[in-house]
Backbone as ProteinMPNN parsed JSONL, in Angstrom:
{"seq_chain_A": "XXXXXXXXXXXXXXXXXXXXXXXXXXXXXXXXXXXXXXXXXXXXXXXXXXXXXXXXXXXXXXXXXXXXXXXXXXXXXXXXXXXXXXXXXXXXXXXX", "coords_chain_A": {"N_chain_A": [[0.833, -1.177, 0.0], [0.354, 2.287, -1.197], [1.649, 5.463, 0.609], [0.387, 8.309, 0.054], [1.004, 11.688, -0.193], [-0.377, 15.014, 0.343], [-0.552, 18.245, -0.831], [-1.879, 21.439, 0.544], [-3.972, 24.441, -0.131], [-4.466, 26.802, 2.18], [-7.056, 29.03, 3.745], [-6.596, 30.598, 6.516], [-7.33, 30.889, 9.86], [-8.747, 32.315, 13.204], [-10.538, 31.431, 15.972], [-12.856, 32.425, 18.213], [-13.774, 30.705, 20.78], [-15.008, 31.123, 23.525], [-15.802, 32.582, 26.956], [-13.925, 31.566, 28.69], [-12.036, 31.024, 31.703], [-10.823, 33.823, 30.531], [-11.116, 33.892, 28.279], [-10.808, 31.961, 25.152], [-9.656, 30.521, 22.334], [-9.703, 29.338, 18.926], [-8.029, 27.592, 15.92], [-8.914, 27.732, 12.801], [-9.492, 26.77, 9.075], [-10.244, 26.502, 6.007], [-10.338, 25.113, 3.296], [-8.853, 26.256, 0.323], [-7.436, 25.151, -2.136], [-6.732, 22.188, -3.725], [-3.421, 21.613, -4.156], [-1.42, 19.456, -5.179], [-0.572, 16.117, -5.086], [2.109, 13.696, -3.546], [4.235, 10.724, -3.685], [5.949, 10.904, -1.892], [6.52, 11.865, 1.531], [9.184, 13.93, 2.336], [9.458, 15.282, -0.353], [6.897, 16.58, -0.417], [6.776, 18.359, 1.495], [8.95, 19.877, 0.691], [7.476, 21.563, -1.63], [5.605, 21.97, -0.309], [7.094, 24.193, 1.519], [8.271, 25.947, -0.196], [5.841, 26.723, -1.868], [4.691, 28.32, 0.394], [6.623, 30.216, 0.814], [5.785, 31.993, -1.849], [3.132, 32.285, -1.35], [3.264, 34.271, 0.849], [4.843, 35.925, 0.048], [3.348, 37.094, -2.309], [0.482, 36.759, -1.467], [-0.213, 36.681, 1.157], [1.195, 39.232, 1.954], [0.829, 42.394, 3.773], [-1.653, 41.354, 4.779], [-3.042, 40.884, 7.924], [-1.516, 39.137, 10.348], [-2.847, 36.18, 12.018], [-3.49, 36.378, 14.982], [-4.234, 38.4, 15.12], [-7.125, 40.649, 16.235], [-8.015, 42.095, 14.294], [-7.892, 40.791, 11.987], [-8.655, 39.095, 8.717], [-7.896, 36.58, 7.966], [-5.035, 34.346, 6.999], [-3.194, 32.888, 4.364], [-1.853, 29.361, 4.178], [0.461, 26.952, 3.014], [-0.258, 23.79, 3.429], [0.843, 20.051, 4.009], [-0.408, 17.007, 3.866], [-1.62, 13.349, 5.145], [-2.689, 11.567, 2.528], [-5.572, 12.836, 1.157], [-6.351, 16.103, 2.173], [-8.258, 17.627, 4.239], [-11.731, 18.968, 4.181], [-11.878, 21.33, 5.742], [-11.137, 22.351, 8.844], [-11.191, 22.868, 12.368], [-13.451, 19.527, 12.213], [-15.31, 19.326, 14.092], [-16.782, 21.592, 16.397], [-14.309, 22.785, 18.565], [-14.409, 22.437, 22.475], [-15.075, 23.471, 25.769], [-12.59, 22.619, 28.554]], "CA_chain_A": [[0.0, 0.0, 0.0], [1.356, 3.162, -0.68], [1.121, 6.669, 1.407], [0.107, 9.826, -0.931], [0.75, 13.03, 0.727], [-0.929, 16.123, -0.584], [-0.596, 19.871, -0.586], [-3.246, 22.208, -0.03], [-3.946, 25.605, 0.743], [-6.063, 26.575, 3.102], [-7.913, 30.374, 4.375], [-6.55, 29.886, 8.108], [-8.266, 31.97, 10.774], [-8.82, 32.161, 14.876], [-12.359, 32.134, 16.242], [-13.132, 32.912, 19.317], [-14.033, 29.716, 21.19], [-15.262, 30.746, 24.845], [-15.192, 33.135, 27.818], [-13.452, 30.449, 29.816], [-10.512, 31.588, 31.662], [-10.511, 34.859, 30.441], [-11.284, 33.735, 26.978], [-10.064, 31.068, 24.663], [-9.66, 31.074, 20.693], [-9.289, 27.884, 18.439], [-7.165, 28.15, 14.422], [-9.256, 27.4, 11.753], [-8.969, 26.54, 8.313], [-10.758, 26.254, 5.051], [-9.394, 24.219, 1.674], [-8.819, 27.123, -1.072], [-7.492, 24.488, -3.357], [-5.745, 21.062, -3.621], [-2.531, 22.008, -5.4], [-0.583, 18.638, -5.691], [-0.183, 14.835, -4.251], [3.269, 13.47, -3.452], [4.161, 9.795, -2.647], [7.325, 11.054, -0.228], [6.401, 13.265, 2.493], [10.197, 14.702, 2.06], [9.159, 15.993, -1.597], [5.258, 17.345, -0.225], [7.472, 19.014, 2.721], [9.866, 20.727, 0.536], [7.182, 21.575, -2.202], [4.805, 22.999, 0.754], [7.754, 24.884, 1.965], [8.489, 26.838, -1.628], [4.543, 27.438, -2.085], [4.699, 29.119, 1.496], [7.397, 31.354, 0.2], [5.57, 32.178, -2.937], [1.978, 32.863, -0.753], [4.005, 35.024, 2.183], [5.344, 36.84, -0.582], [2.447, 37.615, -3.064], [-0.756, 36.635, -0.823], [-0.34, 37.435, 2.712], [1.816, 40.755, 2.169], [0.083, 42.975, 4.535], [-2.598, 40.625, 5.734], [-2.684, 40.981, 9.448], [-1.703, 37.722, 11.108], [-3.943, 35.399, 12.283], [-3.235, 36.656, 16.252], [-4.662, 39.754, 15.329], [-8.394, 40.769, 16.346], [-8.573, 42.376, 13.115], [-7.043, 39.111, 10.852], [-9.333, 38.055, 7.903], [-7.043, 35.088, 7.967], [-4.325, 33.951, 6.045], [-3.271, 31.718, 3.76], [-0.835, 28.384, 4.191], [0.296, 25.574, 2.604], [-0.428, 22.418, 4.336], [0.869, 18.949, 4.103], [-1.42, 15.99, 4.93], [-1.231, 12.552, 4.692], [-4.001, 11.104, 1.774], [-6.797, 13.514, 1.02], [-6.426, 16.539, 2.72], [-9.669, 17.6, 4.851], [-12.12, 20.495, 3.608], [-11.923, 22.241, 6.451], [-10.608, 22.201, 10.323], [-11.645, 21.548, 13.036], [-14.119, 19.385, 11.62], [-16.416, 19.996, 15.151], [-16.429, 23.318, 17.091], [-13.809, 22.682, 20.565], [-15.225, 22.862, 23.412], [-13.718, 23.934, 26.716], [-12.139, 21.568, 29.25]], "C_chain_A": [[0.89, 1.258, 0.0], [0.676, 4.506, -0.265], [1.449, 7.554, 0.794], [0.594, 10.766, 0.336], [0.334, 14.413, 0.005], [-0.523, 17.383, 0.464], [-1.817, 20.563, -0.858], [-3.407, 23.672, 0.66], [-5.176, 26.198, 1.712], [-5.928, 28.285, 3.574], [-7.567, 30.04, 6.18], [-6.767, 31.2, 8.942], [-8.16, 31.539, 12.39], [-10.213, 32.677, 14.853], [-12.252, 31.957, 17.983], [-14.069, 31.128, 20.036], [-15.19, 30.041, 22.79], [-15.506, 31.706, 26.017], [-14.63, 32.542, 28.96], [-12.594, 30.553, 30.143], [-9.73, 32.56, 31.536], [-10.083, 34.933, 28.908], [-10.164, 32.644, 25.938], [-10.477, 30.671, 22.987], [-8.853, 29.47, 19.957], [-8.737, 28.225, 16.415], [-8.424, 27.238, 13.987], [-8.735, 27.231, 10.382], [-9.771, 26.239, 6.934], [-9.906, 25.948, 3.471], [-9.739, 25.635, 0.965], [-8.927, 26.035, -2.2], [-5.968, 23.448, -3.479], [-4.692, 20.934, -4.544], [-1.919, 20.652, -5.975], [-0.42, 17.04, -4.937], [1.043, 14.251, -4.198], [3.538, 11.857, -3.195], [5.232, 9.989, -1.524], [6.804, 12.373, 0.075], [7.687, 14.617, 2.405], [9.99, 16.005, 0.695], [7.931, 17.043, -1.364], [5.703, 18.391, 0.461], [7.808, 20.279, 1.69], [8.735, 21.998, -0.421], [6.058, 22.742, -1.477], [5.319, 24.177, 0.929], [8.136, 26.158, 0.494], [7.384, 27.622, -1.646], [4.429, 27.982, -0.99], [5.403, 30.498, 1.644], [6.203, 32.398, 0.042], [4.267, 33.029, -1.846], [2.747, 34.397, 0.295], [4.096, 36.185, 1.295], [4.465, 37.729, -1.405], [0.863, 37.734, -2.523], [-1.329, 37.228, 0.076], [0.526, 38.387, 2.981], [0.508, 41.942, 2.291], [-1.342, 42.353, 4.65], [-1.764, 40.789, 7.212], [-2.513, 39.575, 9.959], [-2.66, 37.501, 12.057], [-4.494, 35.663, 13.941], [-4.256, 37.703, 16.259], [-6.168, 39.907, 15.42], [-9.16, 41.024, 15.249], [-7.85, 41.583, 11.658], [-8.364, 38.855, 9.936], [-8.616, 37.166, 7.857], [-6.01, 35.416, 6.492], [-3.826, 33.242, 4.788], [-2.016, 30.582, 3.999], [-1.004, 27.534, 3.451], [0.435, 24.584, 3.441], [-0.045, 20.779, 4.038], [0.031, 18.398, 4.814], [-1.4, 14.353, 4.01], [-2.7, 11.624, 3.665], [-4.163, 12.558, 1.284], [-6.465, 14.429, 1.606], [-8.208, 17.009, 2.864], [-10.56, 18.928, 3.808], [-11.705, 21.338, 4.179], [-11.87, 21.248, 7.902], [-10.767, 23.42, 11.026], [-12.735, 20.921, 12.314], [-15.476, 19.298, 12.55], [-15.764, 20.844, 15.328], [-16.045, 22.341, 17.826], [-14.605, 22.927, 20.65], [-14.035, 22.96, 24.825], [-13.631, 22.951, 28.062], [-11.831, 21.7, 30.398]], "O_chain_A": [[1.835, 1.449, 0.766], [-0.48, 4.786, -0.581], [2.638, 7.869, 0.75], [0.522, 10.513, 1.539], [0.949, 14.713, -1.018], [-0.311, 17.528, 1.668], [-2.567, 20.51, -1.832], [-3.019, 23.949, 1.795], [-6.386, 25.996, 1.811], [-4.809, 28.77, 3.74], [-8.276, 29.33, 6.894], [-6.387, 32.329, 8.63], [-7.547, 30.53, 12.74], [-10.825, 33.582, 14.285], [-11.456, 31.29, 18.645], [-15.03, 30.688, 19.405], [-16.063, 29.219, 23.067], [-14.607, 30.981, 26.443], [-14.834, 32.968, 30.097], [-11.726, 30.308, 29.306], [-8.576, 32.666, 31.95], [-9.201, 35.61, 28.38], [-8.938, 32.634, 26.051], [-11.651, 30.582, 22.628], [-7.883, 28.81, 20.328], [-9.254, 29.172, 15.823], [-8.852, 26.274, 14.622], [-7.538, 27.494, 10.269], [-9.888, 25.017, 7.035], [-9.064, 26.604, 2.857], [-10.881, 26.083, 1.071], [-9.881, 25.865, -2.96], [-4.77, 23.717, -3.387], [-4.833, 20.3, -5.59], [-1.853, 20.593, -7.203], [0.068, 17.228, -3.823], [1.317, 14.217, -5.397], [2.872, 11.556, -2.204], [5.314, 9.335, -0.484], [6.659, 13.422, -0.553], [7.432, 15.821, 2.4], [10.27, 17.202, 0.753], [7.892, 18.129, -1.944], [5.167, 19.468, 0.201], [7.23, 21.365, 1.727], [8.917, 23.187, -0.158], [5.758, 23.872, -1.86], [4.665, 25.198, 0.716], [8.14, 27.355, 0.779], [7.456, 28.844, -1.519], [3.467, 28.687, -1.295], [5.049, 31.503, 2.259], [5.715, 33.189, 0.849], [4.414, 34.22, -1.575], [2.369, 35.538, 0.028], [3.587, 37.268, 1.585], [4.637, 38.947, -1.356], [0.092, 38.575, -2.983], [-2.332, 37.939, 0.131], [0.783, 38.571, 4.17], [-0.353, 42.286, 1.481], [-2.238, 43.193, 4.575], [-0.574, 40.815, 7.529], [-3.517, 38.863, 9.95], [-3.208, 38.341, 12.77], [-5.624, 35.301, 14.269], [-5.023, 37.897, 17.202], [-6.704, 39.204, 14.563], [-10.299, 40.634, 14.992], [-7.448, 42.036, 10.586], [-9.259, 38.311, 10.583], [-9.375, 36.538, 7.119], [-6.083, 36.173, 5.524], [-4.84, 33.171, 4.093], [-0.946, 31.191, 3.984], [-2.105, 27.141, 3.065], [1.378, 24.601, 4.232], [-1.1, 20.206, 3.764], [-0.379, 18.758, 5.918], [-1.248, 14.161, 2.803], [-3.619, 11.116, 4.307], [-3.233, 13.329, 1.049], [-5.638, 13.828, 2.291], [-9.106, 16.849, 2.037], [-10.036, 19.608, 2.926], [-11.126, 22.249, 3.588], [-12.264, 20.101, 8.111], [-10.603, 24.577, 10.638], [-13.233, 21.757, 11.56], [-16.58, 19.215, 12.012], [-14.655, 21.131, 14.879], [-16.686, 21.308, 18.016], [-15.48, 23.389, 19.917], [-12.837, 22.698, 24.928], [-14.693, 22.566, 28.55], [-11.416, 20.735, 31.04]]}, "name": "protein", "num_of_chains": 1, "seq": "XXXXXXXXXXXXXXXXXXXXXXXXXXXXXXXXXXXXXXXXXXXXXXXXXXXXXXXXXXXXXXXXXXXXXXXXXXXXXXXXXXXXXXXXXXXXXXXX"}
C-alpha cells in the first residue's frame, strides 16, 4: 500500500471559542485548493515549503496575522497525509 501526501492551501483563521478563563480562541482553516499529491512526504514538505514562500510573498503581504483581532485570515500551505480535509476543526472545541 502506498502513502500519498498532498498539498493544499487553506484560508486559516482564529475564532473565538469561549469566555473560559478569560477567553479562549481555536485556528481554523478552510481548503482554497488542492494544489498537488506526493508519494514522499520529504518531496510534499519541501514543495509545501516553496509554495509558502511564494503565498508570504504575493498573498499574505500585509494581511494581518492570524493573532490579530482584526485578521481576515491567512493563507498556508499544508501537508497531509491522503486527502487533505475540507476544512478544520471538523467539530467546534469545546472547553475543558
Amino acid at each position: 500500500m502506498t502513502m500519498n501526501y498532498s498539498v493544499a492551501v487553506y484560508l486559516c483563521d482564529r475564532e473565538y471559542g469561549g469566555p473560559e478563563e478569560g477567553g479562549w480562541w481555536f485556528d481554523t482553516g478552510d481548503i482554497v485548493k488542492l494544489i498537488r499529491t506526493f508519494k514522499s512526504e520529504e518531496k510534499a514538505i519541501a514543495f509545501a515549503d516553496r509554495m509558502q514562500r511564494l503565498i508570504d510573498r504575493i498573498i499574505n503581504k500585509g494581511r494581518r496575522p492570524i493573532s490579530s483581532v482584526l485578521s481576515e485570515g491567512q493563507y498556508f500551505a499544508e501537508v497531509h497525509d491522503g486527502l487533505p480535509p475540507e476544512h478544520y476543526p471538523t467539530t467546534r472545541p469545546h472547553y475543558e
